[in-house]
PDB file of N, CA, C, O and CB in Angstrom:
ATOM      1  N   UNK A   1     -28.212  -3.387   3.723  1.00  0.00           N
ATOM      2  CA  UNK A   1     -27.114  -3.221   2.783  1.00  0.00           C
ATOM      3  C   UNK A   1     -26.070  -2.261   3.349  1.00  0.00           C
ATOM      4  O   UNK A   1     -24.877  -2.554   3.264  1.00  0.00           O
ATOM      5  CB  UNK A   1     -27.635  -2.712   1.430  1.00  0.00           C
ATOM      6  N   UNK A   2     -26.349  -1.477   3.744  1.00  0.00           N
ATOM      7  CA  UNK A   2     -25.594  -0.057   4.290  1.00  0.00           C
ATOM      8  C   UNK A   2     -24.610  -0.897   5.796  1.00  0.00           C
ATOM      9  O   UNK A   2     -23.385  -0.953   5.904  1.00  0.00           O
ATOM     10  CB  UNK A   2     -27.210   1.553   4.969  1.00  0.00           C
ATOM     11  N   UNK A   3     -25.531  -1.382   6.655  1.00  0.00           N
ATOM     12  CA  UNK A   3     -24.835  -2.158   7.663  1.00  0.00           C
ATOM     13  C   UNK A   3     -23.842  -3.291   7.295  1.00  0.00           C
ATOM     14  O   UNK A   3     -22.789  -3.375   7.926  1.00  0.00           O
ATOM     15  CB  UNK A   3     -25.808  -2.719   8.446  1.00  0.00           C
ATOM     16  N   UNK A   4     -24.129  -4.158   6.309  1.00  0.00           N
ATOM     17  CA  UNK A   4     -23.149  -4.274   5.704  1.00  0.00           C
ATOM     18  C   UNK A   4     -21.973  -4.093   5.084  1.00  0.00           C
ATOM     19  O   UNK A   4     -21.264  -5.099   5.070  1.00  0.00           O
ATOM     20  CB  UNK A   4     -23.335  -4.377   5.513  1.00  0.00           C
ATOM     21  N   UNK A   5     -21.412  -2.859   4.420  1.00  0.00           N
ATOM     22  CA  UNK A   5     -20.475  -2.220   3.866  1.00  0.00           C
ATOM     23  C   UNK A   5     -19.789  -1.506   4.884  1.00  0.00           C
ATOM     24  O   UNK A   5     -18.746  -0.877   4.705  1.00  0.00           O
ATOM     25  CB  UNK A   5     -20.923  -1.468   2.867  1.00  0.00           C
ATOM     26  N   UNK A   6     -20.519  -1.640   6.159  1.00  0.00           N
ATOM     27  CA  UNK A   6     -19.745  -0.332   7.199  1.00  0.00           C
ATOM     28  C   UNK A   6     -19.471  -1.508   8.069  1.00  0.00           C
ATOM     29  O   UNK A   6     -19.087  -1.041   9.141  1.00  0.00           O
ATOM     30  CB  UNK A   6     -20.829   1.272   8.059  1.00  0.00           C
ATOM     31  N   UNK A   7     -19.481  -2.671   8.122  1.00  0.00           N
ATOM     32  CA  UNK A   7     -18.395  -3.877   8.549  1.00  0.00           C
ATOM     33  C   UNK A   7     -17.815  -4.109   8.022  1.00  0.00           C
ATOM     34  O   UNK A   7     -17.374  -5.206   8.363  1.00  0.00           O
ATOM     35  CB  UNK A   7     -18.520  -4.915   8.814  1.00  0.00           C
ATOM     36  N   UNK A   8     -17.129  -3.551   6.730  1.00  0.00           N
ATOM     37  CA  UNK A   8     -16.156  -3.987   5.884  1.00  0.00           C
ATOM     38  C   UNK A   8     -15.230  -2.915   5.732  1.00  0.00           C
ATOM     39  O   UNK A   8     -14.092  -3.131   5.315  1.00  0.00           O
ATOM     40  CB  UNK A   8     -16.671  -4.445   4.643  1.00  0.00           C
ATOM     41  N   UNK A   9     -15.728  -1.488   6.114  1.00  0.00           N
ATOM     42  CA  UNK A   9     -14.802  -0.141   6.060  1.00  0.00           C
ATOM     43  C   UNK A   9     -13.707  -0.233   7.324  1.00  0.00           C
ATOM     44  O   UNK A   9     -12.740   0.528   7.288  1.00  0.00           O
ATOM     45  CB  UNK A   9     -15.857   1.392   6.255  1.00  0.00           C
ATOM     46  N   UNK A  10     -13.821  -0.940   8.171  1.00  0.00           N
ATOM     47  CA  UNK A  10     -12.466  -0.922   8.969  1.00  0.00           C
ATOM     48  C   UNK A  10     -11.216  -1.928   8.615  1.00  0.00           C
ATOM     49  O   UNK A  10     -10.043  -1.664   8.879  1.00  0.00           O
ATOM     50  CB  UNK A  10     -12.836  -1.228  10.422  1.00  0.00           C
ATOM     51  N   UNK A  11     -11.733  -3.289   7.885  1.00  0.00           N
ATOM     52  CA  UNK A  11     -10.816  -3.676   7.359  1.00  0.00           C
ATOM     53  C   UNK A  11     -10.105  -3.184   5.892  1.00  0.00           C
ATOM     54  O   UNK A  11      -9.002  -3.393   5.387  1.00  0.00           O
ATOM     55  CB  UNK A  11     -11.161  -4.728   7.429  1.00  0.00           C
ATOM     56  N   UNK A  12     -11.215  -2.483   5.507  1.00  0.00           N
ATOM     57  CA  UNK A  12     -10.166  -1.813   4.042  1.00  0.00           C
ATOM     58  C   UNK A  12      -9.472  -0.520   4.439  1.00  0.00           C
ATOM     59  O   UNK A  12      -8.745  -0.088   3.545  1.00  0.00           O
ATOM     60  CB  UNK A  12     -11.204  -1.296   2.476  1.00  0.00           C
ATOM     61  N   UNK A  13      -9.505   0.154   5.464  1.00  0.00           N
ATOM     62  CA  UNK A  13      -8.984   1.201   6.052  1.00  0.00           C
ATOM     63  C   UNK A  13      -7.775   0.473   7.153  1.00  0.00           C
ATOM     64  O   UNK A  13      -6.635   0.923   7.036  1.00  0.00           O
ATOM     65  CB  UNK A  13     -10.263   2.111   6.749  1.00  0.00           C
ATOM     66  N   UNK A  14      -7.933  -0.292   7.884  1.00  0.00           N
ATOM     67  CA  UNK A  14      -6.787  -0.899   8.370  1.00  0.00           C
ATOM     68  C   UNK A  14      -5.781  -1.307   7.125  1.00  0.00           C
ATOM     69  O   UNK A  14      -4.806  -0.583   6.920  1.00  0.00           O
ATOM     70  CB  UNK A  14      -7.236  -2.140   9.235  1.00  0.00           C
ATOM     71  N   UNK A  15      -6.018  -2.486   6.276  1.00  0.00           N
ATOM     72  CA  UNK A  15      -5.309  -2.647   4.901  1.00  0.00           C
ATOM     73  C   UNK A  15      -4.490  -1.437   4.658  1.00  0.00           C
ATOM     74  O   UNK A  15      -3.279  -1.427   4.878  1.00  0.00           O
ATOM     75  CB  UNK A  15      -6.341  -2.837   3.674  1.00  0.00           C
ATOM     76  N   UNK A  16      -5.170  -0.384   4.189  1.00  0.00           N
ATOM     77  CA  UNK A  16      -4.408   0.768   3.723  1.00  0.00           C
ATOM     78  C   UNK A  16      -2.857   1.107   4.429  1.00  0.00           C
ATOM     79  O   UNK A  16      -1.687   1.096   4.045  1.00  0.00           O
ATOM     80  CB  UNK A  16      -5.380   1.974   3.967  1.00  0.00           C
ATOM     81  N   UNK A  17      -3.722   1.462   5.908  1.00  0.00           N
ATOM     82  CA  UNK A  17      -2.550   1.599   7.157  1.00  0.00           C
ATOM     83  C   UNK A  17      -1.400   0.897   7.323  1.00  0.00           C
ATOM     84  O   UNK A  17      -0.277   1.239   7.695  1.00  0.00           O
ATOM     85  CB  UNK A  17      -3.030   1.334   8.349  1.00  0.00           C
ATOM     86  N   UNK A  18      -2.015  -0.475   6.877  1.00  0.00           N
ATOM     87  CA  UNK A  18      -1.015  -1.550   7.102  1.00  0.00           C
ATOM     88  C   UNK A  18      -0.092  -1.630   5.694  1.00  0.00           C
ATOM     89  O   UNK A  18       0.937  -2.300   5.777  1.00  0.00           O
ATOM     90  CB  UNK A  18      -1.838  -3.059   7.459  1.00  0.00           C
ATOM     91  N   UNK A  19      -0.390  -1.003   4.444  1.00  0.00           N
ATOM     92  CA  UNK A  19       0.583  -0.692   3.629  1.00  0.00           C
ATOM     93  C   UNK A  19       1.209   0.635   3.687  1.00  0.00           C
ATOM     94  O   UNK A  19       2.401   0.700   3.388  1.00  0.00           O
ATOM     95  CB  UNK A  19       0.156  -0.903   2.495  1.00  0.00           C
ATOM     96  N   UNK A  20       0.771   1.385   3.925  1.00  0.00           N
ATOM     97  CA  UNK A  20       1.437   2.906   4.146  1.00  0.00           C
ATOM     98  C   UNK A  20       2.207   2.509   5.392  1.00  0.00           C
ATOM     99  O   UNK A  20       3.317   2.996   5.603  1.00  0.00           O
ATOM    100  CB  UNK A  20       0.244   4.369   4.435  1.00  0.00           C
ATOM    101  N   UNK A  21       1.819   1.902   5.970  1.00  0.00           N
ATOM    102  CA  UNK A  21       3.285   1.489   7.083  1.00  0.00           C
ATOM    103  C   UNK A  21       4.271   0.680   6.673  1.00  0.00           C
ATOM    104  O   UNK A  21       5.345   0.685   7.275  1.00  0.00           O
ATOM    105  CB  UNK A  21       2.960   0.701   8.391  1.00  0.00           C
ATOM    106  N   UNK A  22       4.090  -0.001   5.768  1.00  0.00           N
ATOM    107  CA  UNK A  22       5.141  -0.540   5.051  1.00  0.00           C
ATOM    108  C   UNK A  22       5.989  -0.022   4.196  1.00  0.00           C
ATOM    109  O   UNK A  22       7.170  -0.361   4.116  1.00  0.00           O
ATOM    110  CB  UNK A  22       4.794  -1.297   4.521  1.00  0.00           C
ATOM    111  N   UNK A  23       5.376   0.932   3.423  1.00  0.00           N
ATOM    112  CA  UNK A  23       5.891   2.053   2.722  1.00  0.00           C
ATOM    113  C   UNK A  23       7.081   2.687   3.423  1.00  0.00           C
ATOM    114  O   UNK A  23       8.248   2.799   3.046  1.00  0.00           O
ATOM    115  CB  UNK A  23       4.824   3.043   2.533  1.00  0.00           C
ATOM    116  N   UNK A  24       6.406   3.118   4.674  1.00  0.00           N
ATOM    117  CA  UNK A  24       7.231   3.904   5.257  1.00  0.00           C
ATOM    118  C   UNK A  24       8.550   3.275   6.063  1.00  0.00           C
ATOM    119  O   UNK A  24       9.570   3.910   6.329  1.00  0.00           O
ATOM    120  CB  UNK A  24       6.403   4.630   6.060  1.00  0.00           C
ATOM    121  N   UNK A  25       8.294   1.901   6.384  1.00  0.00           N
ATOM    122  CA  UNK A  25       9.045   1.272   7.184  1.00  0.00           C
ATOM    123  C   UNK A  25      10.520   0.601   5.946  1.00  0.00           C
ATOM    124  O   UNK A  25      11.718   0.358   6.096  1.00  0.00           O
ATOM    125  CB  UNK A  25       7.907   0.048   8.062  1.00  0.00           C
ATOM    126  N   UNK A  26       9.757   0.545   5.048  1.00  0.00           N
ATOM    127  CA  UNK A  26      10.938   0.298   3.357  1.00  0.00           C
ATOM    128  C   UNK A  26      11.391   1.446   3.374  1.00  0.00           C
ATOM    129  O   UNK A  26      12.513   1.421   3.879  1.00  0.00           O
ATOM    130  CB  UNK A  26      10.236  -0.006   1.533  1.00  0.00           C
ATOM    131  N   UNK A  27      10.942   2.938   2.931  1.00  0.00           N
ATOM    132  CA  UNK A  27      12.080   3.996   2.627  1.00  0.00           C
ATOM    133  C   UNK A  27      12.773   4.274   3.797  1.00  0.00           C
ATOM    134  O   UNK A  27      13.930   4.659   3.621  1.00  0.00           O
ATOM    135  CB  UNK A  27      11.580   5.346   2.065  1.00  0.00           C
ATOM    136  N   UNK A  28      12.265   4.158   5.296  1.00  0.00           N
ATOM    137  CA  UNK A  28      12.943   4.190   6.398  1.00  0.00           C
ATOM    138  C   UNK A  28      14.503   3.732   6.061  1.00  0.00           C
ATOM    139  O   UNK A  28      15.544   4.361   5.871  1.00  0.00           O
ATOM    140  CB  UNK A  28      12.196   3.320   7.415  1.00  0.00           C
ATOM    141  N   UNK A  29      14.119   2.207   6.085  1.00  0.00           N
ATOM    142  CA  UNK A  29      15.222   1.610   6.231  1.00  0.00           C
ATOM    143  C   UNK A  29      16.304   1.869   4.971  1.00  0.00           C
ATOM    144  O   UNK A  29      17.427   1.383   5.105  1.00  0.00           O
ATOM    145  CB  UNK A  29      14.847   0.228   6.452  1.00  0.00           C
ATOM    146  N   UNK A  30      15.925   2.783   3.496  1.00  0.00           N
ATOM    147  CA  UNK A  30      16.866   2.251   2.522  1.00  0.00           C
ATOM    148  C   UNK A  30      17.519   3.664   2.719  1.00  0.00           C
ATOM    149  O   UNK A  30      18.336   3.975   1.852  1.00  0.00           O
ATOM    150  CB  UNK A  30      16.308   1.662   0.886  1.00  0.00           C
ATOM    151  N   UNK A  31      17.295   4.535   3.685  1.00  0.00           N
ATOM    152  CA  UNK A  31      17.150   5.415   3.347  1.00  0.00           C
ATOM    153  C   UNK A  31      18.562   6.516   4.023  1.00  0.00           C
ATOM    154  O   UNK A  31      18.328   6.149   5.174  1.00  0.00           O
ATOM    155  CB  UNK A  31      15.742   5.540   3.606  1.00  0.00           C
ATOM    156  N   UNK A  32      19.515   7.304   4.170  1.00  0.00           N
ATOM    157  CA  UNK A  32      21.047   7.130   3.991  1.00  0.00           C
ATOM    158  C   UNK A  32      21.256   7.320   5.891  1.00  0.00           C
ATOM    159  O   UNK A  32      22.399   7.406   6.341  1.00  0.00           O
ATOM    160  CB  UNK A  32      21.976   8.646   2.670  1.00  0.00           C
ATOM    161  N   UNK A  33      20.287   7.356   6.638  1.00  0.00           N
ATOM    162  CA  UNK A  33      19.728   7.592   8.597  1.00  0.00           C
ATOM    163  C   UNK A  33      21.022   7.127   8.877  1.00  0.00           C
ATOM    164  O   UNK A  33      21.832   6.546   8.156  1.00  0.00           O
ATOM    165  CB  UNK A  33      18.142   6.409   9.586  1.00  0.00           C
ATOM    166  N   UNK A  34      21.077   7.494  10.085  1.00  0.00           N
ATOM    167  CA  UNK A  34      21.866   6.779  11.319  1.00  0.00           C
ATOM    168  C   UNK A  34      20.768   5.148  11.574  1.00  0.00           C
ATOM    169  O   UNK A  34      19.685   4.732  11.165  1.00  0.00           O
ATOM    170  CB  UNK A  34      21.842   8.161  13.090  1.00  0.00           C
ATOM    171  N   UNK A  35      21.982   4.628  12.580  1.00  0.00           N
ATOM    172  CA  UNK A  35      20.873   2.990  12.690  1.00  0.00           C
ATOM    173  C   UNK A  35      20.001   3.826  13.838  1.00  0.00           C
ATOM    174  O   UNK A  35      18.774   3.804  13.935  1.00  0.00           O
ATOM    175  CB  UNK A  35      21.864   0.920  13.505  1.00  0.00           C
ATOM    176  N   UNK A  36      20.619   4.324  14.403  1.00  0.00           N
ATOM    177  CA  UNK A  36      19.513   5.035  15.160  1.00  0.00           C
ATOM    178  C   UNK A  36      18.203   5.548  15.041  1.00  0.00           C
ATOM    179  O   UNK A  36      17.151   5.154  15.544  1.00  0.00           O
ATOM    180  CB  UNK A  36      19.868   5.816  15.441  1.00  0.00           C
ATOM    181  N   UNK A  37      18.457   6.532  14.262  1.00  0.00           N
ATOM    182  CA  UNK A  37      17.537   6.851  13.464  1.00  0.00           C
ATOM    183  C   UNK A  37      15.918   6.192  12.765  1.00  0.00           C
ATOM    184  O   UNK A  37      14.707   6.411  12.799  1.00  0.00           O
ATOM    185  CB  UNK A  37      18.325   7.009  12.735  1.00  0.00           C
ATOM    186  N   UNK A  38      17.039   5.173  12.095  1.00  0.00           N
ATOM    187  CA  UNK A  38      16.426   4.192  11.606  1.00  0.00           C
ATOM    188  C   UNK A  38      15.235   3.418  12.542  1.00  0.00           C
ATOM    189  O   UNK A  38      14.010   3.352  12.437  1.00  0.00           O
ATOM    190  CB  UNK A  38      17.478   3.379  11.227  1.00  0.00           C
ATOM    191  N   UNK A  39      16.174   2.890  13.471  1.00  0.00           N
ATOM    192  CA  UNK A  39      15.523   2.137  14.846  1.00  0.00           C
ATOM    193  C   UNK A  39      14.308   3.061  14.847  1.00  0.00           C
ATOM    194  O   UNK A  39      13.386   2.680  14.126  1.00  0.00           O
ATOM    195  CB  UNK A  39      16.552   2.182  16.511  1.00  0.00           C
ATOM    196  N   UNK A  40      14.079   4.493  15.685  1.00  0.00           N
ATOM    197  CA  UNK A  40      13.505   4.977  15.983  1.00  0.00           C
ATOM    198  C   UNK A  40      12.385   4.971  15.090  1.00  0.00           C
ATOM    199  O   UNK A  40      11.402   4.540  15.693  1.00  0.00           O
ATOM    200  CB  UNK A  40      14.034   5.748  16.318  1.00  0.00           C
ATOM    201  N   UNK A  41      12.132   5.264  13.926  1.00  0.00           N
ATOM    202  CA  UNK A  41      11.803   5.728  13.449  1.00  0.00           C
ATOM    203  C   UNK A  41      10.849   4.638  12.957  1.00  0.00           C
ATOM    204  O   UNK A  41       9.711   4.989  12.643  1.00  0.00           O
ATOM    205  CB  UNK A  41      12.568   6.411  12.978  1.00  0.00           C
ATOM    206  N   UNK A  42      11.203   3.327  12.857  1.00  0.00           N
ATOM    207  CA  UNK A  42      10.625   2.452  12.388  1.00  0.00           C
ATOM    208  C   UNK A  42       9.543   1.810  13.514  1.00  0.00           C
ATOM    209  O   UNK A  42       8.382   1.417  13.404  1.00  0.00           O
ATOM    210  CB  UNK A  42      11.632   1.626  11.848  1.00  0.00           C
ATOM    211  N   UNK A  43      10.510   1.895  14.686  1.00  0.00           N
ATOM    212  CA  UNK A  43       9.809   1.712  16.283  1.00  0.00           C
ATOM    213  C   UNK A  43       8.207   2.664  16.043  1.00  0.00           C
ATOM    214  O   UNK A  43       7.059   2.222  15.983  1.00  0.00           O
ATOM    215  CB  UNK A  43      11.138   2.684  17.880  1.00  0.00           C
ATOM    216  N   UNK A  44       8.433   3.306  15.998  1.00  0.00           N
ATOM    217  CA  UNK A  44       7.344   4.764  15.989  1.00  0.00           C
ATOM    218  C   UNK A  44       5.868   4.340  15.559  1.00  0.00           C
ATOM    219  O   UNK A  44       4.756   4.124  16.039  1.00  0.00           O
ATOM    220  CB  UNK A  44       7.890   6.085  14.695  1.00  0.00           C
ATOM    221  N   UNK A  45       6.861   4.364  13.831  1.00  0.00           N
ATOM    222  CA  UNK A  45       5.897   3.642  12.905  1.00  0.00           C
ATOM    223  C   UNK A  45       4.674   2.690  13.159  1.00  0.00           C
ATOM    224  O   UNK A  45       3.455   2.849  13.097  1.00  0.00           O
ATOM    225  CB  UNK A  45       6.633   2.943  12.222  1.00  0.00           C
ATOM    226  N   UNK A  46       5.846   1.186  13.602  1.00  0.00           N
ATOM    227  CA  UNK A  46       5.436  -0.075  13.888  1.00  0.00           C
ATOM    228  C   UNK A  46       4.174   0.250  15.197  1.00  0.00           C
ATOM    229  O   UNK A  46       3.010  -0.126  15.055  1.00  0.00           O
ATOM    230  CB  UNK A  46       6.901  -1.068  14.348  1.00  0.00           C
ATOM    231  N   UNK A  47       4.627   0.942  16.345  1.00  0.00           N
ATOM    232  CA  UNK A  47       4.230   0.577  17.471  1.00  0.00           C
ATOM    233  C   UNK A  47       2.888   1.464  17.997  1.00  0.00           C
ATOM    234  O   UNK A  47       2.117   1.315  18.945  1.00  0.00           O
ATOM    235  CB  UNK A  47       5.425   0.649  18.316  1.00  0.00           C
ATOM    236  N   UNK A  48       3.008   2.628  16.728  1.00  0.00           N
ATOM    237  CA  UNK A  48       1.918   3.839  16.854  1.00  0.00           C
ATOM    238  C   UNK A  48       1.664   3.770  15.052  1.00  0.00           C
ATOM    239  O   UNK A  48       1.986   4.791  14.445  1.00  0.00           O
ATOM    240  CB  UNK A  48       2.703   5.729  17.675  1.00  0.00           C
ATOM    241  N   UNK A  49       1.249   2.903  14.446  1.00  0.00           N
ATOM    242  CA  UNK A  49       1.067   3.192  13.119  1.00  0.00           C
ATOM    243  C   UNK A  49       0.254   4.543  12.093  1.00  0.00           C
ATOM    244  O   UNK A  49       0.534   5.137  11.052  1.00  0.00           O
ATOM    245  CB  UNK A  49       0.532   2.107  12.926  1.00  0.00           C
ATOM    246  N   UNK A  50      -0.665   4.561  12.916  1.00  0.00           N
ATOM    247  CA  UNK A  50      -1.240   6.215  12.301  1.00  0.00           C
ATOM    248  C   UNK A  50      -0.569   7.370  12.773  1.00  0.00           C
ATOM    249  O   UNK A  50      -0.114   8.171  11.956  1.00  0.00           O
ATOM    250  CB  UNK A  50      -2.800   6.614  12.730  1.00  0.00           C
ATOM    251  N   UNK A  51      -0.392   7.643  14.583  1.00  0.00           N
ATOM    252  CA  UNK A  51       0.306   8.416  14.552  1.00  0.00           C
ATOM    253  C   UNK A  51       1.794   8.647  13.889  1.00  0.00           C
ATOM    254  O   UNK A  51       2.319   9.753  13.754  1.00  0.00           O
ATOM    255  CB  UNK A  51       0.193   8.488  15.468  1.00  0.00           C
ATOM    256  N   UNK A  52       2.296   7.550  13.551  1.00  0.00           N
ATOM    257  CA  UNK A  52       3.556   7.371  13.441  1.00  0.00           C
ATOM    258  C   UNK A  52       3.867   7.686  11.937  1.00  0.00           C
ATOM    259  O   UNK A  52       5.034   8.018  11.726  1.00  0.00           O
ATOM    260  CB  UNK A  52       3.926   6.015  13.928  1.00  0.00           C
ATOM    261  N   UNK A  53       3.114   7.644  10.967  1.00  0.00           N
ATOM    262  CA  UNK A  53       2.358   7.566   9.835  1.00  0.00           C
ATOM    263  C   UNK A  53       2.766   9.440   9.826  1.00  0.00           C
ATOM    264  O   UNK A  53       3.677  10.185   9.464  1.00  0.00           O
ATOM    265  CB  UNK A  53       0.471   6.781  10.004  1.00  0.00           C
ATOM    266  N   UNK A  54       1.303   9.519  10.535  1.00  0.00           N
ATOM    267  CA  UNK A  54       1.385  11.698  10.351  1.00  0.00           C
ATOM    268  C   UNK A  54       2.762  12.146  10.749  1.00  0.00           C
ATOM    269  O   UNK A  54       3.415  12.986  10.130  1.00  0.00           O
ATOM    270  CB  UNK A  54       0.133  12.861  11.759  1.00  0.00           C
ATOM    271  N   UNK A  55       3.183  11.464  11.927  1.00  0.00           N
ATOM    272  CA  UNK A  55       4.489  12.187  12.333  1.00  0.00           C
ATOM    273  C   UNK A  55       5.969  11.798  11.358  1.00  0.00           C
ATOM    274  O   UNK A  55       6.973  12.463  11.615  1.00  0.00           O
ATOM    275  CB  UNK A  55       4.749  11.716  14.011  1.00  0.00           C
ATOM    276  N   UNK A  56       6.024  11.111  10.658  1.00  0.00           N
ATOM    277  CA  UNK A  56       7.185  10.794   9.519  1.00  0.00           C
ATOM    278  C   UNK A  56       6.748  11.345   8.619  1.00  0.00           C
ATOM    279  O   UNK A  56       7.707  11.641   7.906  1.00  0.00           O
ATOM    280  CB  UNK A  56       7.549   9.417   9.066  1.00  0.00           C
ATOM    281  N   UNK A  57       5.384  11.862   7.960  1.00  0.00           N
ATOM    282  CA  UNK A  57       5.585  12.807   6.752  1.00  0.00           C
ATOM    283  C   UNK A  57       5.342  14.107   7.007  1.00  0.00           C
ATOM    284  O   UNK A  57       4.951  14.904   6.154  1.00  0.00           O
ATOM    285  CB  UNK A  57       4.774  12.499   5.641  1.00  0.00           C
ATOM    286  N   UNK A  58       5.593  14.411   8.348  1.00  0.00           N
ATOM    287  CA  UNK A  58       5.446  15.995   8.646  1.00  0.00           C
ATOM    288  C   UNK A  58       6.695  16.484   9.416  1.00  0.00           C
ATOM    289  O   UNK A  58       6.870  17.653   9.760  1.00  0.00           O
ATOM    290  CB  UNK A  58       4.061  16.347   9.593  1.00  0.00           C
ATOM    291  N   UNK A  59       7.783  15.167   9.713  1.00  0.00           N
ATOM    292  CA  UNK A  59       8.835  15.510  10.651  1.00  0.00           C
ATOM    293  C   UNK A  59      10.062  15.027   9.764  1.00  0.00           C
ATOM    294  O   UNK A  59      10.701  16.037   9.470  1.00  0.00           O
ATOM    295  CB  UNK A  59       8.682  14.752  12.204  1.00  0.00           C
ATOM    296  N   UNK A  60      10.502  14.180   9.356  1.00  0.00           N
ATOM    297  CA  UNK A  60      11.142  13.415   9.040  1.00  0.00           C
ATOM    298  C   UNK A  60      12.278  13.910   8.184  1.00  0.00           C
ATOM    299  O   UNK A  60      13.383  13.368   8.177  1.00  0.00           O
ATOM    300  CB  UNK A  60      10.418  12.603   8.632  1.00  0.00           C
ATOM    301  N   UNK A  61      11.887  15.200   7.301  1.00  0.00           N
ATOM    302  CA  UNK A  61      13.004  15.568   6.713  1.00  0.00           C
ATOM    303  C   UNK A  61      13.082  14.258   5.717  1.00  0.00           C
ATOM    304  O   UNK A  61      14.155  13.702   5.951  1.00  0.00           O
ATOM    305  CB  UNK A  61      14.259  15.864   7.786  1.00  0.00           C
ATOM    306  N   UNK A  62      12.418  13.619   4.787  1.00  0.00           N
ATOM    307  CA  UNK A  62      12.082  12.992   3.571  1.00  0.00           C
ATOM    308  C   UNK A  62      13.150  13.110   2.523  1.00  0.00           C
ATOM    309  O   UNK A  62      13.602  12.104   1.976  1.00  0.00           O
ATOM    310  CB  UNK A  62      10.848  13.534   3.081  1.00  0.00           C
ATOM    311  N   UNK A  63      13.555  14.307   2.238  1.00  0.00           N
ATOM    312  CA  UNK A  63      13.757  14.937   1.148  1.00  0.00           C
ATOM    313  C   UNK A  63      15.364  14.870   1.339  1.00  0.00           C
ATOM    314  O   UNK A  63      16.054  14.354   0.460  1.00  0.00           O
ATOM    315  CB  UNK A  63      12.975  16.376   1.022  1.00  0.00           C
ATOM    316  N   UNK A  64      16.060  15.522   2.767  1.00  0.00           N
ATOM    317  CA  UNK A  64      17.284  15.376   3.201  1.00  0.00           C
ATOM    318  C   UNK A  64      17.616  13.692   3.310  1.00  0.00           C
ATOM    319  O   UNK A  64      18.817  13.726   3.040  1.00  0.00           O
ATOM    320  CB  UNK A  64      17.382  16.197   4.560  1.00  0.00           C
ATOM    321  N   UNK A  65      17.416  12.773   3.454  1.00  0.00           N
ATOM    322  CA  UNK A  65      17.838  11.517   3.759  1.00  0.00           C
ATOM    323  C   UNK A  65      17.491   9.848   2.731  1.00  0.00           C
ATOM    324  O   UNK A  65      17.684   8.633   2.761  1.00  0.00           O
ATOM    325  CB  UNK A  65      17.216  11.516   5.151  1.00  0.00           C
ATOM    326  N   UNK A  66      16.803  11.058   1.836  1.00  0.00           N
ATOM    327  CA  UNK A  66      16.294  10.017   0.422  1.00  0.00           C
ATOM    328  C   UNK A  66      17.158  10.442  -0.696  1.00  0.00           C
ATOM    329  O   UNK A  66      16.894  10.107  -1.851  1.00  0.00           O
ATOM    330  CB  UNK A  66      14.509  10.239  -0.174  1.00  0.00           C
ATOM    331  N   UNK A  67      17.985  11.030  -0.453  1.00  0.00           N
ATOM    332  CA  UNK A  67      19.029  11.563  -1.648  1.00  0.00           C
ATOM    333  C   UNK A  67      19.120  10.705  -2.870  1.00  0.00           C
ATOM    334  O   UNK A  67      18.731  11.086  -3.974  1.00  0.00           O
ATOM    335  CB  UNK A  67      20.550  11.651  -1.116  1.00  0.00           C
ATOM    336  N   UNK A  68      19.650   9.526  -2.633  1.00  0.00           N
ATOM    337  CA  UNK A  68      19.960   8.441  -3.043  1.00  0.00           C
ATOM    338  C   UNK A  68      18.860   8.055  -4.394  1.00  0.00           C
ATOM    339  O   UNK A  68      19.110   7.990  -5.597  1.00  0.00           O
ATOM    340  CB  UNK A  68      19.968   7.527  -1.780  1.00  0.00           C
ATOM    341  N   UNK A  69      17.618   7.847  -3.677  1.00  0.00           N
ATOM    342  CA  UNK A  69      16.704   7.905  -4.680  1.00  0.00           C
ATOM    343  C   UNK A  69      15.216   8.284  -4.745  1.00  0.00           C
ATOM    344  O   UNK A  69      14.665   8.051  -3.669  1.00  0.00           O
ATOM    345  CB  UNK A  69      16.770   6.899  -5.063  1.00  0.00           C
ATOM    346  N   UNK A  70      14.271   8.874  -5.821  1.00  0.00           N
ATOM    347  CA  UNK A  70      12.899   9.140  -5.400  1.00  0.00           C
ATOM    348  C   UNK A  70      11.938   8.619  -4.498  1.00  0.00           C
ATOM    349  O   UNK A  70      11.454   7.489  -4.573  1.00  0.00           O
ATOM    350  CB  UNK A  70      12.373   9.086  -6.214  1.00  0.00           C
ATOM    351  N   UNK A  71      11.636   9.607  -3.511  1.00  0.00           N
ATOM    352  CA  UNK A  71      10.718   9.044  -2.293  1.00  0.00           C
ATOM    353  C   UNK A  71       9.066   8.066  -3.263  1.00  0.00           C
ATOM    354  O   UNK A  71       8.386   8.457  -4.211  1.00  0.00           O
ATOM    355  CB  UNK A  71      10.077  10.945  -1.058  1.00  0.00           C
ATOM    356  N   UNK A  72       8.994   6.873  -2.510  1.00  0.00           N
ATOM    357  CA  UNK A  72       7.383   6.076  -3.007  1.00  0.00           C
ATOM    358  C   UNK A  72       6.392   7.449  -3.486  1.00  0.00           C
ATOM    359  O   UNK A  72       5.961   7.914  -4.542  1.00  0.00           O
ATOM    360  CB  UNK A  72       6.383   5.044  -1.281  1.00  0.00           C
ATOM    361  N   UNK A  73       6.336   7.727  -2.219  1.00  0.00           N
ATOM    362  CA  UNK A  73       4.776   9.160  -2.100  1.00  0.00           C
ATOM    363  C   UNK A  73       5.405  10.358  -1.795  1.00  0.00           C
ATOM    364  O   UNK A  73       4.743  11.387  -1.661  1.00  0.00           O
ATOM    365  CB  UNK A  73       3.378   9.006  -0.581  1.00  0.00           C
TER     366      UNK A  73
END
């Protein structure tokens, strides 16, 4: 039973990743950046998803570039 459920914890933990990267890759883009910015940032995301993940909610300045409207998380 146990070996069972722990073949199924990487796809519900990928899932997650793969929406919190979406998350992030939506306020990215709505969000008031340079296209640059944007580019980068989404590049990051996409191409390093966990790291890219820690490094946009610890770098990103969220708060300065979501003016517009309330951040998801």
């Amino acid at each position: 039973m146990k070996d069972n459920m722990l073949s199924y914890s990487g796809g519900i933990i990928g899932l997650i990743v793969l929406i919190l990267d979406l998350i992030v890759i939506f306020e990215v883009m709505n969000s008031n950046r340079a296209i640059s910015g944007k580019l980068g940032w989404s590049l990051l995301v996409f191409f390093f998803p966990i790291v890219g993940l820690i490094l946009y909610f610890l770098f990103s300045n969220r708060h300065e570039h979501n003016s517009r409207y309330e951040p998801i998380i």
